[in-house]
N, C-alpha and C positions, 0 to 999 in steps of 0.2 A: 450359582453353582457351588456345592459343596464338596471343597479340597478333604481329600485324605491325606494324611501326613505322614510320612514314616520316615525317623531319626536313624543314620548311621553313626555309630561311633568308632573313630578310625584310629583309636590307639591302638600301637604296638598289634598293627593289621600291614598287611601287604598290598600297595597302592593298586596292583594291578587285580584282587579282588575286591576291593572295594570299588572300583571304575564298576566293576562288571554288575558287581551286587547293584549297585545305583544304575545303569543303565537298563539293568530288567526293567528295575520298578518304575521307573519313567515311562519306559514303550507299555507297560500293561502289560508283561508276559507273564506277572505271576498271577493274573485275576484270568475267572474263568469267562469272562466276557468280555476277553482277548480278543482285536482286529486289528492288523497291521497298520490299516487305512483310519481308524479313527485311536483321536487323543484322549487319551482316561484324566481321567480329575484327580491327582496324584500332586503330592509335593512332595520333595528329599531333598534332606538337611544332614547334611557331612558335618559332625563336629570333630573338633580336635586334629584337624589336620594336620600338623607342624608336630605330630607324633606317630607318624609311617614309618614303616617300618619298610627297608629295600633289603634283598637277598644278594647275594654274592658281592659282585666289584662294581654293582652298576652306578652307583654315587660317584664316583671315580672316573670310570671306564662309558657310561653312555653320555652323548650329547645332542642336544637340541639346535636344531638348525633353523633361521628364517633367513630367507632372500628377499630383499628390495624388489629384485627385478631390475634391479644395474649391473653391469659387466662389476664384478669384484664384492658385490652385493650382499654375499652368504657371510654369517654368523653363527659362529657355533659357541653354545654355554654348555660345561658341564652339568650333568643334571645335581653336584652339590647346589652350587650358583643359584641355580633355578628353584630349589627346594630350598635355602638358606632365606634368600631373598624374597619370595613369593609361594610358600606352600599351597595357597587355594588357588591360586594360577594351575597350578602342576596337575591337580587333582582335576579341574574343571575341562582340562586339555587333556585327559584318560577318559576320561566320561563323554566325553564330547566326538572323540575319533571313536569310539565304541559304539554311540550311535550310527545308523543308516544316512547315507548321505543321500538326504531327499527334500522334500519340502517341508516334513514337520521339525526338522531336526533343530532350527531355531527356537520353535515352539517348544522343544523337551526341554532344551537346555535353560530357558529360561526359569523351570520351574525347579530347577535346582541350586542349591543354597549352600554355601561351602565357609567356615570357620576355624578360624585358628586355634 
């Protein structure tokens, strides 16, 4: 099977369009032989991540949560934190909740490639 490729480059870009630009191209919505129910032969490659760009106070003021599942369980990082320490984390987890939560959505995400 032969992959098509297409490279985002995510300087001095807004994370929450580039999630979205990158999740078109994975689900197939920009080919005209778009179907919900089958996977296109597509790859996306995010370079330059660790050069996003955020608007307002959100670096600051938004935070990321995960629960164990134990009484006392929840963890909150700011999103510096999380973009300081891991920027293709941050980006993979935009693209990732921007997909359909269904059965191919492991499938999409695999085919997407994220760099510093």
């Amino acid at each position: 099977m032969a992959f098509t490729h297409e490279t985002i480059d995510a300087t001095n870009q807004v994370l929450g369009r580039i999630a979205t630009k990158a999740a078109t191209i994975l689900r197939g919505k920009n080919l005209p032989s778009y179907a919900p129910n089958i996977m296109p032969s597509v790859k996306v490659t995010i370079i330059n991540a660790s050069k996003l760009r955020f608007t307002g106070k959100k670096l600051d003021q938004k935070q990321h949560y995960h629960f164990s599942g134990y009484p006392g369980g929840l963890r909150a990082t700011k999103l510096r934190e999380t973009f300081e320490k891991n920027p293709e984390k941050l980006v993979r987890l935009a693209v990732l909740r921007m997909l359909p939560d269904n059965k191919l959505r492991k499938r999409f995400i695999t085919r997407l490639q994220v760099t510093p």
